[in-house]
Each structure stands twice: as structure tokens, then as C-alpha cells.
VMD Tcl script that draws the C-alpha trace (Angstrom):
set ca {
  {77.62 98.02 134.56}
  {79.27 98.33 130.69}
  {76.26 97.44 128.00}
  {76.91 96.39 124.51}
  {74.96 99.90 124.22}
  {77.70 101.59 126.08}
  {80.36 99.89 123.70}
  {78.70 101.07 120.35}
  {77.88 105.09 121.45}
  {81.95 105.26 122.63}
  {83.20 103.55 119.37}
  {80.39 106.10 117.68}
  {81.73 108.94 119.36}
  {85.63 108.40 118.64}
  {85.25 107.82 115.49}
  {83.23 110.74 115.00}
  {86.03 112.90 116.32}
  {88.97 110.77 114.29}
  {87.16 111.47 111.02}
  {87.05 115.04 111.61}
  {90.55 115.43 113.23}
  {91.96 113.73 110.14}
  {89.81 115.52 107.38}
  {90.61 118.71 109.00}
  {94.81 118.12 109.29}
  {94.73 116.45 105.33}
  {93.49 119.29 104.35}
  {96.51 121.68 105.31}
  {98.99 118.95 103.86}
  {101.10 120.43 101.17}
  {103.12 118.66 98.17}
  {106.47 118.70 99.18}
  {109.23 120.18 96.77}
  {112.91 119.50 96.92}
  {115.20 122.22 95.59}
  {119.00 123.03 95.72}
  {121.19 121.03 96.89}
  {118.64 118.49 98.25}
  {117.05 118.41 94.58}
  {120.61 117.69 92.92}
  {120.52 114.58 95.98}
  {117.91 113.13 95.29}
  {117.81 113.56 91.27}
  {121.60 111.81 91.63}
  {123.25 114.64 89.98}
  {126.53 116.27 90.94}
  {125.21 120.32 89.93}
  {121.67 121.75 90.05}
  {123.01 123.90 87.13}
  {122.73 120.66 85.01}
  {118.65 120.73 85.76}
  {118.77 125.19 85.00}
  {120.17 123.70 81.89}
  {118.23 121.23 80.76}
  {114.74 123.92 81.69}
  {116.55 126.46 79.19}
  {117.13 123.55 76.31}
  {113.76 122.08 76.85}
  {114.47 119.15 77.67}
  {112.89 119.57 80.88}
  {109.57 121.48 82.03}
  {110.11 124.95 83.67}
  {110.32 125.13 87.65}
  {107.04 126.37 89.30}
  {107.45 129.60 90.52}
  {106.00 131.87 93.08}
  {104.18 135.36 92.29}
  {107.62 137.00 92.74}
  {109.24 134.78 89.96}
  {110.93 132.70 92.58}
  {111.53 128.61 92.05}
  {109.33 126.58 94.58}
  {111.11 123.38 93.82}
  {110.29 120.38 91.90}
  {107.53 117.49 93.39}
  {108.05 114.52 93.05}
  {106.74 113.37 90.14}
  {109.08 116.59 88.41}
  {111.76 115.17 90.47}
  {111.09 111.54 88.57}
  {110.83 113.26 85.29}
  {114.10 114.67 85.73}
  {115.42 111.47 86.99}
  {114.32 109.80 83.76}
  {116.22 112.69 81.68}
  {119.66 112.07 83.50}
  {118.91 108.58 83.61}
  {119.32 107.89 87.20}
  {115.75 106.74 88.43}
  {116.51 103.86 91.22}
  {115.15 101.00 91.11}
  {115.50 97.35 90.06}
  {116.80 96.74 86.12}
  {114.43 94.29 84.20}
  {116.59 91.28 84.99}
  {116.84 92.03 88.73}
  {113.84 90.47 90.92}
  {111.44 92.46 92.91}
  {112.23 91.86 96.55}
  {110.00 91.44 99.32}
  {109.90 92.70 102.97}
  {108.15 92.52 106.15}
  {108.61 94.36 109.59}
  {107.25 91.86 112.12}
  {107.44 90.91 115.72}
  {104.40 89.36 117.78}
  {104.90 92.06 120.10}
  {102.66 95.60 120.12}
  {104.58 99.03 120.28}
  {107.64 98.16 118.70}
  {107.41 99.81 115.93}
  {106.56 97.59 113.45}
  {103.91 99.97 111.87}
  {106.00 103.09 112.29}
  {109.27 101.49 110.75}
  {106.62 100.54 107.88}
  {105.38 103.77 107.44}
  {108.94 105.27 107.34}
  {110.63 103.09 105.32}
  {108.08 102.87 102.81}
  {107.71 106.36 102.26}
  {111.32 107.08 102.33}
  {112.11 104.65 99.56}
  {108.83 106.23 97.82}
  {110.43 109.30 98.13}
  {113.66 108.13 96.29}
  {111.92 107.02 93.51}
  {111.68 103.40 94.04}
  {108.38 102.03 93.12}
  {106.73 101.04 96.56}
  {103.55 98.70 97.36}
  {102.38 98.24 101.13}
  {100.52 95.60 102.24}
  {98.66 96.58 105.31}
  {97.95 93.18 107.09}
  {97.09 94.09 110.48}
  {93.11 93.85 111.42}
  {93.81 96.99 113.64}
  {95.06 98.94 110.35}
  {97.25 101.62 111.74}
  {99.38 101.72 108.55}
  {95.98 102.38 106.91}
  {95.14 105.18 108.99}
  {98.67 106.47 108.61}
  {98.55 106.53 104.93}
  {95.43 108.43 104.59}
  {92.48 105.97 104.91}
  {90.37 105.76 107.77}
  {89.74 101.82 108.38}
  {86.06 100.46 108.61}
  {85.08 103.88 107.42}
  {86.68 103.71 104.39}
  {87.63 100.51 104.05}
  {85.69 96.84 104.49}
  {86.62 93.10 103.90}
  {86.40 93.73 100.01}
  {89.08 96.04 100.07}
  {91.86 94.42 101.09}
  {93.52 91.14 101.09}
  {91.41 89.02 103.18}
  {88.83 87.62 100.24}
  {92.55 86.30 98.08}
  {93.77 85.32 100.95}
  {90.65 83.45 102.68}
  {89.63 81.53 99.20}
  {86.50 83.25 99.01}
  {87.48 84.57 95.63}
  {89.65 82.98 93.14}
  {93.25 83.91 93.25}
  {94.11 86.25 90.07}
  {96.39 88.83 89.09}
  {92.88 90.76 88.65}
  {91.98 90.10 92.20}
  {95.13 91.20 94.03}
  {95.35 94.69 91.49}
  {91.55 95.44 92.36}
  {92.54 96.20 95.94}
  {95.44 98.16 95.48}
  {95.17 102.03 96.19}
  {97.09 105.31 94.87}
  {98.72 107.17 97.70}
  {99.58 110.78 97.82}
  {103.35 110.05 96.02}
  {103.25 108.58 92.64}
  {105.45 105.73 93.89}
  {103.98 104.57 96.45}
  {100.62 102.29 96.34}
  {99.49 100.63 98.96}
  {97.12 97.67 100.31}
  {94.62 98.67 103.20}
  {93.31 96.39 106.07}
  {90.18 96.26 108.23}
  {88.78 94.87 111.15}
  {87.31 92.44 108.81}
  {91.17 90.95 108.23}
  {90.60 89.10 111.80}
  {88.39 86.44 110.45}
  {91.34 85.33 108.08}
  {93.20 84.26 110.46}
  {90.34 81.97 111.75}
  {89.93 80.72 108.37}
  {92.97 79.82 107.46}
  {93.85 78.10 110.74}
  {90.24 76.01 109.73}
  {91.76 75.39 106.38}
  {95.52 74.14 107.42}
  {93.35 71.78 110.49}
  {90.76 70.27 108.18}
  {93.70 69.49 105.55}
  {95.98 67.77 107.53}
  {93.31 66.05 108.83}
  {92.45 64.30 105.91}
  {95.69 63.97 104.55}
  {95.76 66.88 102.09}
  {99.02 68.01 101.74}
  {98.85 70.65 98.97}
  {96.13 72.22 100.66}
  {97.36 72.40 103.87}
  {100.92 74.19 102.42}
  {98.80 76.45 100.22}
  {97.65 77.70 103.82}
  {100.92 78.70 104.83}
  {101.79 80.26 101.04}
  {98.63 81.83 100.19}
  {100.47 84.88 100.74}
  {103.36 84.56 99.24}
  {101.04 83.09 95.64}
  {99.12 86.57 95.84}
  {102.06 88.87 96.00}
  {103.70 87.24 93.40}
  {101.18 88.00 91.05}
  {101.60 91.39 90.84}
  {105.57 91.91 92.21}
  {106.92 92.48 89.19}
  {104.93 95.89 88.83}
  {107.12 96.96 91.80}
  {110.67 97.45 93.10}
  {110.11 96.46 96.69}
  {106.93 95.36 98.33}
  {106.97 96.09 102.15}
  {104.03 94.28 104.48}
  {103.17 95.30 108.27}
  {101.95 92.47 110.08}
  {99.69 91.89 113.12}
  {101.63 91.61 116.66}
  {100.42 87.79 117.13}
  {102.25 84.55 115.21}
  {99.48 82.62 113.95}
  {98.73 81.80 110.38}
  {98.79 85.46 108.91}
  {101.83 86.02 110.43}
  {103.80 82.83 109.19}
  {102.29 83.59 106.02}
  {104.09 86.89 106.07}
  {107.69 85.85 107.12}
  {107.53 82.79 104.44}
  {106.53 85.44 101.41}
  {109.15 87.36 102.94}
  {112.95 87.85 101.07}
  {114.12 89.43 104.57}
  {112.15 90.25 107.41}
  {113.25 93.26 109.50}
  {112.79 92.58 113.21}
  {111.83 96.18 114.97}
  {113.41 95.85 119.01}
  {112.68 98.50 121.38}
  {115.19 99.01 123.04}
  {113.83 98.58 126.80}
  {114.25 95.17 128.30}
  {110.83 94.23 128.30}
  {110.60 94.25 124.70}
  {114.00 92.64 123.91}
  {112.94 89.53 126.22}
  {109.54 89.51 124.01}
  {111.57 89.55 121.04}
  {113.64 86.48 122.06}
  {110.17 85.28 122.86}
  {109.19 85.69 119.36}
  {112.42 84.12 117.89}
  {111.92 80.98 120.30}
  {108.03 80.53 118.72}
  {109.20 81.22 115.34}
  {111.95 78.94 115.42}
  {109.52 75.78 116.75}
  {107.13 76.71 114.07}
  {109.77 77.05 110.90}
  {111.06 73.61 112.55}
  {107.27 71.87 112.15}
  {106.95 73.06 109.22}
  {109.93 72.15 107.43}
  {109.70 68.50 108.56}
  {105.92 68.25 107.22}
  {106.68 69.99 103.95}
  {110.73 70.30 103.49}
  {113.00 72.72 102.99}
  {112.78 73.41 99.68}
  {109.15 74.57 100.22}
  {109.66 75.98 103.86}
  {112.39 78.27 103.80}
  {113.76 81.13 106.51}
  {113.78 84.72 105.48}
  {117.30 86.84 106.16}
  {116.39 88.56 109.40}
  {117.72 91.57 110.76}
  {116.95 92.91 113.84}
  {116.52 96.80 114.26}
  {116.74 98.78 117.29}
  {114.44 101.19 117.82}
  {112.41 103.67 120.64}
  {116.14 104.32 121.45}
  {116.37 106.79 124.61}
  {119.67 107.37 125.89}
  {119.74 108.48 129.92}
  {119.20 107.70 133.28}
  {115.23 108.04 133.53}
  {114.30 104.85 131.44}
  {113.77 101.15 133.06}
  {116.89 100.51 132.14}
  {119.70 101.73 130.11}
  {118.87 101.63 126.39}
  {122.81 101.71 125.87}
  {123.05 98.36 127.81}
  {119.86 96.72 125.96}
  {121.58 98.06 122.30}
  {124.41 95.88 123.52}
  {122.79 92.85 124.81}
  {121.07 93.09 121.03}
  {124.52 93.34 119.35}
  {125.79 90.39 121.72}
  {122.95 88.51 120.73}
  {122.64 88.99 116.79}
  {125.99 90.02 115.73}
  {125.94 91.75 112.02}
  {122.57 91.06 111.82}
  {121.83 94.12 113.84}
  {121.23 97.12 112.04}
  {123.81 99.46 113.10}
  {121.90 102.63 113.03}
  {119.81 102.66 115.83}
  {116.53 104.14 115.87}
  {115.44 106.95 118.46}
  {112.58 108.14 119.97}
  {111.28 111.47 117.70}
  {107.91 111.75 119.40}
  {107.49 115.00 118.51}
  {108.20 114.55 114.74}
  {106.27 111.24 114.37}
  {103.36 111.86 116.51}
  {102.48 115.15 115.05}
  {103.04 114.34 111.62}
  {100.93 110.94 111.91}
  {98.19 113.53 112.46}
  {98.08 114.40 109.06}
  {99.11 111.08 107.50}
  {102.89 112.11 106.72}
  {106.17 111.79 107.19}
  {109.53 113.57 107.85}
  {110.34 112.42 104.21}
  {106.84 113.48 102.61}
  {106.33 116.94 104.20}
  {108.57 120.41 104.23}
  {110.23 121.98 106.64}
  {107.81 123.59 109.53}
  {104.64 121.55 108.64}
  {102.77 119.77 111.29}
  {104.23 122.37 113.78}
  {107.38 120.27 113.94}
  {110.76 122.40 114.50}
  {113.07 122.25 111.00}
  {115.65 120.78 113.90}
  {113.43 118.38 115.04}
  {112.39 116.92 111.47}
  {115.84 117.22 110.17}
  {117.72 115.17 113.05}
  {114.60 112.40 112.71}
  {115.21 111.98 108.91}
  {118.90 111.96 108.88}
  {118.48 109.17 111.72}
  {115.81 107.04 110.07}
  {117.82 107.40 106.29}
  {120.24 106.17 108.07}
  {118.60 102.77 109.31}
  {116.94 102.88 105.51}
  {120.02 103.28 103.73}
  {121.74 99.70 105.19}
  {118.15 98.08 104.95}
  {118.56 98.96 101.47}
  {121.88 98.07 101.18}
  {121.58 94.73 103.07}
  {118.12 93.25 102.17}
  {117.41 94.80 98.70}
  {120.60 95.85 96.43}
  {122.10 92.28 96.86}
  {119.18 90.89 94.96}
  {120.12 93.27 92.32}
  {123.37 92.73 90.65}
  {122.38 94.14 87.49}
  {121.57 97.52 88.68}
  {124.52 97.67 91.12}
  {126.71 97.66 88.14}
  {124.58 100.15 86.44}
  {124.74 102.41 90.00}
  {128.70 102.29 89.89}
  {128.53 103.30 86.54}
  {126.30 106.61 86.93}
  {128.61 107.39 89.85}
  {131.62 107.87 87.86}
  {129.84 109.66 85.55}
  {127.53 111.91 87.64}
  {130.97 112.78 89.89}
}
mol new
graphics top color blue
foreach p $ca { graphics top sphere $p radius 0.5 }
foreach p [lrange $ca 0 end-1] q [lrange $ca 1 end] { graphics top cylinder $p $q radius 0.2 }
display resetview
């Protein structure tokens, strides 16, 4: 017979062995450093000579070098520095909106929290300026970016008091919870198990208000979300949440803050029928909500539906060829065309330490340069039409800027 006794000593013991596992793996973790010709990439320069140059003129700080006198490569934050001098840092002009995005789909293992993770720390990595908003009680993208959840993390340190009411809703508020990561762009939002009882109390809120005829109340349910991230957007570029697998009231809250929503689909039957499932729930809810508050206050996100957990061959339940193609049948251009794979190797053994393909070097994590190289060049991939898709058209002004450094960077 299980005891509540039982219950407590195995959740003891696990996370016992969690917290040491991930103090001993952050502790190896290195700052990455970009040099040749994937420094002159990412700085958005057509010659690393430019960057030798600018070092001998002063303009820029020397390169860190070994004992031997070698260069080690910029970090990040050098990389940004040199960005600034060449004027190329990405990134939204002033006059160009912040845009919003979730990954969300009610179903588990799709990916949602590793095509967070990713994308996040890939557009970090570029030098956009990133907040994630962890929003899932179970808190994997919380774990994955260094914090370990109900350990280091409680109700009062994420979202759940702004969102739940039980503190006033202020720029203050929202800013208190946000944390520094280990890249200079990125910040991020943690969760808890404590998150679960928003959902309770929100779905009390929305009830009890359209009970007695309280309309604003009742929307500000649905858009509590949405009011608390658009307190602080403007400090950002892009904002990127990871949702919980359900569709209750966190989860609407998320799609209708959302600009676009990027729909992770494994690409295994299964998961593509739950997907539909999700759309067909979605769509009845965005319908009952529109005809109690309108359309101009209920509106639909762009979707777009990415494939991922792609595994070409004959020993999966069926073809993930075929169920790419039933996708593409079923949302047209709204499929991103870059389909994601599998990379076990590189994502499970870098998750270890928190990281990334796009935050680590070459050989860390015990990860062959092979391995890490083919599972960046396919997620940058997916990234770079996300980007292209659901972020640069809200961004007209620095488009034409982008076309301009182009022609002049070669």
C-alpha cells in the first residue's frame, strides 16, 4: 500500500539527487566565445580584419588571450560591444513594437518547452533582447534555464500573484520577478508548482463575473496576461512564453497576449490527431469568446504550426515523411518549412547542464562537434523563418535599416 509518507521520502530523495546532478554539471559550464568566421557572422560584418582593426585603433577592447598569446574569442557581451561599434546590433528600432510569442499545444512531449528553450536562446545569442515567461506549474523551462523549481523558486517569484489579483498589477510588480540568465540578453520569468492554483483562480474569477453580470471583470480574466506583459514589453525585442499542455484559463490567456503563436507537432500520428484536437477546442473557445466580448477585444493570434521530433525511417509508428505531409496538406504556408528532428543526444545531454547548442562550444556536454553542429544548423533554420514570419513583419523600420547595413557590410 502507497502512504502519503511514501510520496514525500521519493519526492525527498529525487530532488536530492536533481540538486546535486545540476550543481555539479553548472559548474563545468563554460562562457562560450565565437571567433573567425563565426564571430564576423554573428557581429554582421563581411571581414574579421575589420574587428583586428578596430582592437589596434582602440576603438574596441583587446581579444582575451590564452597563456600562449593566442585569441580565445569574444563572449557575448564583447560580441554586443562590437555590434554596437559597427552598428549592427539586431533588434527592433524605437518605432517598431515589441512582439510577442508563445509555443503552445495542450498536448505533453511536443516540444513546446524545448522549442522555447531553443528559440529563446538562439535569438539571445544574436543579440536580440529576450524575456521568457515560464508559465507551466511543472517548470521545465525553469529547470532548463538554470533554476531548480520549488527549490529555488515559490509562488512569489513568478507570475502567479499579477496574474491571480493578489497583488496589484504594476510595472513594479511584473519587473520584481524577472531574473538575469547566464547571456546578457536573455531574462527570463520562472514558474512553480505554486502556478497551478492560478488557474483555479482565475476560472473562480471569469464564473463569479459572469454570474453577476460583470463584464469587465470577467474579460480582464481572459487578458490579465496580456495587461502584465505589456507593462514591461517595451524593455524587450521579443518576449517568448511556454505554456502548460492543458487549455484552460492560463492557456487562453497565453494565445490572446500572443502576436503569433507557434504550434510545436510531433511528427507521429498520435500527436498530429491531438493537435487537430487542440485546434478543434481552441476554435469553440475563440468562438465563445468573441460573441460575449467581440472581436475587437477577442482577437486570433497568426499561428504557425512547426514540425518537430522528426525521425525519418521505417522503425517509427508510422512514417514521419507521411505525417510532415498530412501537416503541409492540412496548414498550407502556415507550416514552417524547416522541420525539426530528433537530436537526443545534443538536447538531452546539454539540458543537463542548462544549455544549449547555441550557448555552449564545441565538445561540451560530451556532445560530438558533428552532432551539435547538424542540431544548430537545423534548429537556426526553423528560427530563422520564425523570425522572418512572426517577428520582422512587425518591424518595418528596422527592415529598412537591415537592407541598408547589408549593402554596406557586403
Amino acid at each position: 500500500m502507497t502512504t502519503l509518507e511514501n510520496i514525500a521520502d521519493w519526492v525527498e530523495t529525487a530532488d536530492e539527487e536533481i540538486e546535486r546532478l545540476a550543481i555539479s554539471t553548472r559548474r563545468f559550464v563554460e562562457q562560450r566565445r565565437w571567433k573567425g568566421e563565426e564571430l564576423t557572422k554573428l557581429v554582421r560584418i563581411n571581414s574579421i580584419q575589420r574587428i583586428y582593426d578596430a582592437e589596434r585603433e582602440g576603438k574596441l577592447p583587446p581579444s582575451d588571450r590564452d597563456e600562449r598569446g593566442r585569441r580565445l574569442g569574444y563572449t557575448l557581451e564583447q560580441a554586443l560591444e562590437a555590434m554596437r561599434h559597427f552598428n549592427t546590433t539586431p533588434g527592433r528600432k524605437n518605432d517598431d513594437p515589441p512582439v510577442v510569442l508563445s509555443f503552445t499545444n495542450f498536448k505533453g512531449g511536443c516540444w513546446k518547452t524545448t522549442s522555447t528553450h531553443y528559440f529563446t536562446t538562439w535569438a539571445a545569442s544574436q543579440g536580440y533582447r529576450v524575456l521568457a515567461i515560464d508559465l507551466d506549474p511543472q517548470a521545465s523551462l525553469t529547470r532548463n534555464l538554470g533554476l531548480m523549481p520549488d527549490m529555488e523558486t515559490s509562488y512569489e517569484d513568478t507570475l502567479a500573484a499579477v496574474v491571480s489579483g493578489d497583488v496589484p498589477l504594476t510595472k513594479e510588480a511584473v519587473r520584481s520577478v524577472i531574473r538575469d540568465t547566464h547571456l546578457p540578453t536573455l531574462h527570463f520569468i520562472p514558474s512553480s508548482l505554486d502556478l497551478q492554483a492560478v488557474e483555479w483562480l482565475l476560472s473562480r474569477t471569469a464564473i463569479d463575473a459572469a454570474n453577476a453580470g460583470d463584464m469587465d471583470t470577467n474579460l480582464d480574466a481572459f487578458l490579465r496576461l496580456r495587461r502584465a506583459i505589456n507593462l514591461v514589453v517595451d524593455d524587450y525585442d521579443i518576449v517568448v512564453m511556454d505554456g502548460t499542455p492543458t487549455l484552460g484559463l492560463i492557456p487562453l490567456n497565453i494565445i490572446l497576449a500572443s502576436d503569433s503563436v507557434i504550434v510545436p507537432v510531433p511528427t507521429e500520428i498520435a500527436d498530429y490527431c491531438s493537435t487537430i484536437s487542440f485546434l478543434r477546442m481552441l476554435g469553440n473557445h475563440m468562438r465563445s469568446l468573441t460573441d460575449t466580448f467581440g472581436a475587437d477585444l477577442i482577437q486570433v493570434p497568426n499561428m504557425l504550426f512547426l514540425p518537430t521530433r522528426f525521425a525519418p525511417g521505417p522503425n517509427t509508428t508510422m512514417g514521419s515523411e507521411h505525417v510532415v505531409k498530412m501537416i503541409k496538406k492540412a496548414f498550407g504556408d502556415r507550416m514552417i518549412t524547416t522541420v525539426i528532428r530528433k537530436h537526443d543526444s545534443a538536447i538531452s545531454n546539454l539540458s543537463l547542464m542548462c544549455r544549449t547548442v547555441f550557448d555552449t562550444s564545441p565538445g561540451e556536454g560530451g556532445v560530438k562537434t558533428e552532432v551539435r553542429k547538424r542540431a544548430a544548423a537545423n534548429f537556426s533554420h526553423a528560427f530563422d523563418e520564425i523570425l522572418r514570419r512572426a517577428v520582422l513583419p512587425h518591424w518595418p523600420n528596422r527592415l529598412e535599416e537591415l537592407t541598408l547595413t547589408e549593402v554596406v557590410n557586403g
